[in-house]
N, C-alpha and C positions, 0 to 999 in steps of 0.2 A: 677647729682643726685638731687633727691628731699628732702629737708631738711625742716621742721620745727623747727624754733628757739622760744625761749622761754626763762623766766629769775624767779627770783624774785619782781629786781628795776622796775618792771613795761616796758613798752614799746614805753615809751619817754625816758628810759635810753641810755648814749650814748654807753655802751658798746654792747646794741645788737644793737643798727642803724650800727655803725663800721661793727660788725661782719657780720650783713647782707650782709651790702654791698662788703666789702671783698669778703665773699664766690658768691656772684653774682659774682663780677669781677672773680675768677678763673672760673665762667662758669659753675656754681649750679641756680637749682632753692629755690627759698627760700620764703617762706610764714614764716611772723610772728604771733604768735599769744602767746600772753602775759598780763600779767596784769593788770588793766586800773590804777592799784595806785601801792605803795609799800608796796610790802610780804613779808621780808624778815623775816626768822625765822621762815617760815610756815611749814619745817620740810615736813613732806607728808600728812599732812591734805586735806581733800577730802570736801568741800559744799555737804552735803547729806541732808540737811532739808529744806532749800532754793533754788529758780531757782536760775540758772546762765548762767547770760547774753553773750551773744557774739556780740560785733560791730566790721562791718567793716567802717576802718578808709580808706583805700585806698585798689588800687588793692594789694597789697600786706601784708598789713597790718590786724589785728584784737585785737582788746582787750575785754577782759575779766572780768567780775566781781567777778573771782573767785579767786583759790590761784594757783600757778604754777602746782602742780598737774590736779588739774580740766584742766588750759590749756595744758599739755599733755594728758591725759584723749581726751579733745575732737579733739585736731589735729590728732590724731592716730585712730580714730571713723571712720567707714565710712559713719556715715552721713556725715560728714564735707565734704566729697570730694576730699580730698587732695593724703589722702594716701602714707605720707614720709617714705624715705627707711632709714633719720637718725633724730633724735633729737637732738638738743646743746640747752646747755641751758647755759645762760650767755650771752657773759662776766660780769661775777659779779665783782661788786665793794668790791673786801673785800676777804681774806682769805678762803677757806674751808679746813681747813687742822685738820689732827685728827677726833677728837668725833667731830667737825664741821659736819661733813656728816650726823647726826643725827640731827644735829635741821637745817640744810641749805633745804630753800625752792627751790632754785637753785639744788643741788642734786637730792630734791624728785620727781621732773620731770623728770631728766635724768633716775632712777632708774624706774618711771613710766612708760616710752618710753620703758625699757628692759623687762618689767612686759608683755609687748603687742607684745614682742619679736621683737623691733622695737630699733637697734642699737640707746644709749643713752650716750651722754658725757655732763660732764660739767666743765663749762670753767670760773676759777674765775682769777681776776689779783690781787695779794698780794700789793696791796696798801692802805690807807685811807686819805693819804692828796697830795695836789695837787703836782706837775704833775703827771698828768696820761697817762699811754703811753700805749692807747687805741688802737691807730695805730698797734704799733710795737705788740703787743698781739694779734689784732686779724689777722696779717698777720702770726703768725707763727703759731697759730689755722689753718687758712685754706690753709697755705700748708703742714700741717701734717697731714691731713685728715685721710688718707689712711693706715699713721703709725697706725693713733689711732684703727682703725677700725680690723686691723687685732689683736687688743686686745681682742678685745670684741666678746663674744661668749654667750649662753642662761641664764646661772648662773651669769653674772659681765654685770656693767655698768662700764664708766671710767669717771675717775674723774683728771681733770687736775688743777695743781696752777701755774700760770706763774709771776714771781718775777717783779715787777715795776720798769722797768730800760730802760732805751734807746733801748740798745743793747741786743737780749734776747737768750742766746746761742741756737743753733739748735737745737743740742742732748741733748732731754731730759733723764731724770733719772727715768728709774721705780723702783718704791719704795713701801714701805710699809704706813700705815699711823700711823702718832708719835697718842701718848696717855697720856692722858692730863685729867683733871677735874677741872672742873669751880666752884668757889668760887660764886656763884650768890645766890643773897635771895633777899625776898620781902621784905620791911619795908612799915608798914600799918601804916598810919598817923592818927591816932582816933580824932574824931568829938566830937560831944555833943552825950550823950546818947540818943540810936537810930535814928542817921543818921547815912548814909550810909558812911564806911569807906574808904578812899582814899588810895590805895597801888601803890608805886612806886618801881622799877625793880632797883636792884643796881650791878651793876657788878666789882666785888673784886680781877680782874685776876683770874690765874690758878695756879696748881701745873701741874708740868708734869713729866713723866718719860723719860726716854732717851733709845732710841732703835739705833742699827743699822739702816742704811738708811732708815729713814724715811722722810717723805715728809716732815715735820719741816726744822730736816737738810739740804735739799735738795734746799730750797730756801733761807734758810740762807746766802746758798755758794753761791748764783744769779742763780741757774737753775730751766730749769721748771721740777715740779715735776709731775710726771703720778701713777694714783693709777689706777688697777683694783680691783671694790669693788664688795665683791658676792653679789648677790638680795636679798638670807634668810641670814639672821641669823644664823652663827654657835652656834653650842650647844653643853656644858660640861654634861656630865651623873655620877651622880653620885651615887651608887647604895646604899651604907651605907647611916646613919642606918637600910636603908630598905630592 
């Protein structure tokens, strides 16, 4: 299979070199084409006012100047040449579980690859401090291929969390995704009058609700969680008072 891999961490991260090469060894073709720095939190943001660069670093390899989207965008082009029949994006370093899927740069390329109707998964490992067990993740990524893919149809991308442990059970759990709201605000640090004020991002945890199986849960327990996520947007109608 042809596969274009793609991340947020950019593509000196180890999690897509692992995955790469994984999926080479089961015997895929695989072209990377990722970030040239870290995106994370690029959400699906598109560079529409600025070129954006593409180098190749080796035969296999390419980076980008743009945000993960732009590198799905252009792997799936037929200028590029390539022409993949799947996108992965990841392994991400770091959770996407919940409203995650909304600001995850990692997502918005998988969700871009489905946009082009170009099967897209993403693959993050629920970890953030060390060991990382990059191995064990991305071997059970590429011998699930096949599960995942019978997922995914023209409305969903999928989106997988695979729990940071040694041992990573087989059978995953499809699930829904938990729902959550972040406590986050800017504090603007004020200067002298009229200079330019300095804001810093502060992150205050979440509240969350608690659903049935949801992907929360699901790696709580040490399993990997699988979401399929639709492409639009569901929509409430509401006709009162109108």
């Amino acid at each position: 299979m042809r596969i274009l891999a793609t991340n947020d961490d950019g593509y000196k991260s180890e999690g897509i070199i692992v995955l790469a090469k994984k999926l080479r060894k089961a015997g895929h073709k695989v072209v990377v084409l990722a970030p040239d720095r870290e995106r994370s939190c690029a959400s699906h943001s598109m560079t529409l006012f600025a070129p954006v660069t593409v180098k190749q670093i080796d035969d296999e390899t390419w980076a980008c100047s743009g945000t993960p989207v732009d590198c799905a965008l252009t792997g799936v082009s037929p200028s590029f040449g390539y022409k993949p029949e799947l996108v992965v994006s990841g392994i991400n370093s770091g959770s996407n579980l919940g409203i995650d899927v909304v600001f995850s740069g990692t997502v918005g390329a998988a969700r871009q690859a489905a946009f082009h109707k170009v099967p897209g998964i993403a693959f993050s490992l629920c970890g953030y401090h060390a060991p990382f067990y990059w191995e064990q993740a991305a071997d059970w990524a590429a011998s699930h291929l096949d599960e995942l893919l019978a997922l995914w149809n023209e409305d969903v991308f999928v989106n997988v969390n695979m729990p940071n442990i040694e041992t990573i059970p087989e059978k995953p759990e499809i699930c829904a995704l938990s729902a959550r709201r972040y406590k986050d605000e800017i504090v603007i640090k004020r200067r002298k009058l009229g200079a330019a004020q300095s804001c810093e991002f502060v992150f205050n945890g979440f509240e969350e609700e608690r659903y049935a199986n949801n992907d929360r849960d699901v790696i709580m327990h040490g399993k990997v969680a699988v979401t399929p996520v639709l492409l639009e947007p569901a929509t409430t109608v509401k006709t009162e008072p109108f």
